[in-house]
Every structure is written in structure tokens, then in C-alpha cells.
Residue, then its C-alpha position, 0 to 999 in steps of 0.5 A: x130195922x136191920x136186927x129184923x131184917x136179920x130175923x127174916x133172914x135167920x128164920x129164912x135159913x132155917x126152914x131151909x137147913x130142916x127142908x134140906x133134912x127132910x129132903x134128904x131124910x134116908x141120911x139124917x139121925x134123930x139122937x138123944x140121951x138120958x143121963x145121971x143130972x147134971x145139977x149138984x154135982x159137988x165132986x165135979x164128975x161128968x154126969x153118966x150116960x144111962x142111954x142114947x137113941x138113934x132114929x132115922x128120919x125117913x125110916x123111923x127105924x130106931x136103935x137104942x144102946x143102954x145100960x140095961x142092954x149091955x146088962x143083959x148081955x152080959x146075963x147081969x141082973x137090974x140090981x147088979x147095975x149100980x155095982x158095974x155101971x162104970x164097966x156097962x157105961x164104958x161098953x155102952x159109949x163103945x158100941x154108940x160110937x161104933x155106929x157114929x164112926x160108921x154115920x160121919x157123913x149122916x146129918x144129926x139133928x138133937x135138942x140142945x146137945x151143945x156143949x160139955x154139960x149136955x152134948x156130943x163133947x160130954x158123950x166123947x168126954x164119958x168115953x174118954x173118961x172111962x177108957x174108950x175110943x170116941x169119935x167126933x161127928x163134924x160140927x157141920x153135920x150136927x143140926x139143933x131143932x131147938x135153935x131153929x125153932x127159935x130162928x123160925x118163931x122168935x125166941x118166945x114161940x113157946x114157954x120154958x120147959x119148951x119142949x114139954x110145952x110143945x108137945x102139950x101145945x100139939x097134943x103130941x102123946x107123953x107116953x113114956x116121957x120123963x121130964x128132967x126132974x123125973x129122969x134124975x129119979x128114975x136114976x136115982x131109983x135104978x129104973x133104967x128101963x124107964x129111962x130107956x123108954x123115955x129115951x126112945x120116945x123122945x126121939x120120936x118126939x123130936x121127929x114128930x115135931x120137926x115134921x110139923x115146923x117143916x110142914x107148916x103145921x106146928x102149933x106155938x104161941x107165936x103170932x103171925x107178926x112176930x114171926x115175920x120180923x115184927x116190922x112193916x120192913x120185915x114184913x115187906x121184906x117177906x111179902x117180895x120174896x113170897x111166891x104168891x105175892x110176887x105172882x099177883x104182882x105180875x098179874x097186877x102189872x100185867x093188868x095194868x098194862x092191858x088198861x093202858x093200850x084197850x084206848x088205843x085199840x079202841x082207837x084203831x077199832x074205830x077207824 
């Protein structure tokens, strides 16, 4: 009973953290990344980051830092990418923390950017690694849509890949998306501008399917009982906190009260 109380109240928590986010959505950054996989990697390297996009959340104003880019900023050609990546990689992360130092007190929300293989501390660590300045965007201001999700749903709200399974569950539009199999392809094939347009998709991706789970309107595989706790406790739980609940509960004990004293009046009537 009580780890279903404790569903209800990590589902409670997280409608509010995104409502909160997209109270205040002029202040919050969608961000993701495409990177070199993190899979097989016998020499022990850290992935490198081909390119991070960031979307405002009220706006949907985006803004890319890519590799491809900076190439061409540099009046570099595709093919002479491969040959100066560690160089473009370096001034890529340079100009994405540029623009972090200047959003630490905005909210990010990401999709599973959590740790060292794939997260904000692998993004500082190539930084580091090739001999840039990083900053780091305080824990309390970074915000996992996939977790919450999971908070909000229950863990089997959707199947594995779940972010694929959602978009295809809502009939959001792929176009330009590149699952994790077909990203380390198109790495390997230097397709970098498809790399750059997945990245800003899935930005919007994110936004799109965050609005959905915050209004209400977000397709899962999910029942009703499931999401409430799956416990009568749990549900009763729900129902005393519900608005509409609580409401007919004071009409309902309004009622009641009237049905007791209409004898007495009908009394005073009658004399």
C-alpha cells in the first residue's frame, strides 16, 4: 500500500515540476544532442558530440551549434571534417557553453541526459577533454521529461525505444529523426547535416510531447488504474484530492443537511 501511496505522490510531484515549466516557459531550454555511440568503445574515448540544440519552450525559437556549422565557418569543406573534427568539436562545445553560462538560472528540460556516457557531465568532460572551458548547469535546474513520464504513467506507460514509441503512439511526425542505430551511421558516414536535422527535430520533438503530458492529452499504453496507484487506497487517495470530487462531496453534504431540517420546517409550517 504504501509504495502506492508513493506512486500517487511521485506522479503528484511530477505534473507539478512540467505545470511549473510551462508556467514559466519564456525561462525554460529544451536541449539534446547527437553524438559519435557510446557502444563498442574499446579504446575507452568519450563519444564526440557532432551536435547540440536548444529550444526555447514558450517561443520555440531554436538554436543549433554543430560541427558542420563551425566547418563552415571556418570556409571548411564536408570532407575535410573527419580531418579537423577534434579542432571543430572543441570550438562547437566553446560556443554551446558560451550560451549555458549565460541561461544558469533557465530550467533545461532533456531526455535522459543523466550521466557521463550520455548527459551534461559527458558534454563538460569532451570540453575538458579537448582543452575548453565548461560550465556546469545546476542539478536543480535540469528537469528529466523521461523520468517524469515514468512518475506520471508507470514505468510500462510505453514500450522500449520509448521515445520512438511515443511519437508513433501520438502520430507525431519523424520527419528527420534518426533512431540511435541510424545516428551512429550517419556518423560513421559523415553525414553531418543529417545528424544536425535530427537534432533539432528531436528538440521539438520533446516540446511537443511534454505539452501533450502536461495537458492531458498524451496517448500511452497506460490504464487509468495503473496511473493512479493501482490500489483502491490509492485511488481514494486521488479521489480526496480531486477537485470535482471534493466539490460534489460538499454538495452531497450540503443535501444531506437540507434532508434533515425540510421535517422540522415542515413542522413549523404546519402550526
Amino acid at each position: 500500500m504504501g509504495q502506492k501511496l508513493n506512486h500517487l505522490r511521485r506522479r503528484k510531484e511530477a505534473r507539478k515540476e512540467l505545470s511549473d515549466l510551462f508556467a514559466n516557459g519564456k525561462s525554460v531550454v529544451v536541449v539534446h544532442y547527437s553524438c559519435e555511440s557510446f557502444y563498442d568503445r574499446q579504446d575507452g574515448s568519450s563519444p564526440r558530440v557532432t551536435c547540440i540544440a536548444v529550444r526555447n519552450l514558450a517561443s520555440g525559437q531554436t538554436k543549433s551549434f554543430s560541427i558542420h556549422q563551425i566547418a563552415e565557418k571556418g570556409r571548411k569543406k564536408l570532407a575535410d571534417i573527419a580531418a579537423n573534427f577534434d579542432d571543430l568539436e572543441k570550438r562547437m562545445l566553446k560556443e554551446f557553453f558560451e550560451y549555458a553560462k549565460t541561461h544558469l538560472r533557465s530550467q533545461w528540460l532533456h531526455w535522459n541526459m543523466r550521466d557521463n556516457n550520455f548527459g551534461f557531465a559527458a558534454l563538460e568532460h569532451r570540453a575538458q577533454a579537448l582543452g575548453t572551458t565548461s560550465v556546469e548547469i545546476p542539478e536543480e535546474n535540469r528537469h528529466d521529461l523521461a523520468r517524469m513520464l515514468i512518475a506520471m504513467y508507470g514505468v510500462g506507460y510505453i514500450g522500449h525505444p520509448r521515445l520512438e514509441k511515443l511519437i508513433e503512439k501520438n502520430m507525431i511526425a519523424a520527419r528527420d529523426f534518426l533512431v540511435g542505430a541510424d545516428e551512429a551511421k550517419a556518423f560513421e558516414n559523415w553525414e553531418y547535416v543529417k545528424l544536425h536535422q535530427s537534432t533539432l527535430r528531436k528538440v521539438d520533438v520533446l516540446a511537443n510531447i511534454a505539452e501533450r503530458a502536461e495537458n492531458g492529452g498524451l496517448k500511452t499504453n497506460a490504464t487509468w488504474w495503473e496511473i493512479h496507484g493501482g490500489t483502491l487506497g490509492a485511488v481514494l487517495e486521488w479521489l480526496r484530492e480531486h477537485w470535482l470530487v471534493s466539490a460534489i462531496s460538499v454538495v452531497g453534504t450540503v443535501a444531506a443537511a437540507v434532508y434533515k431540517v425540510l421535517p422540522w420546517f415542515a413542522s413549523v409550517g404546519g402550526t
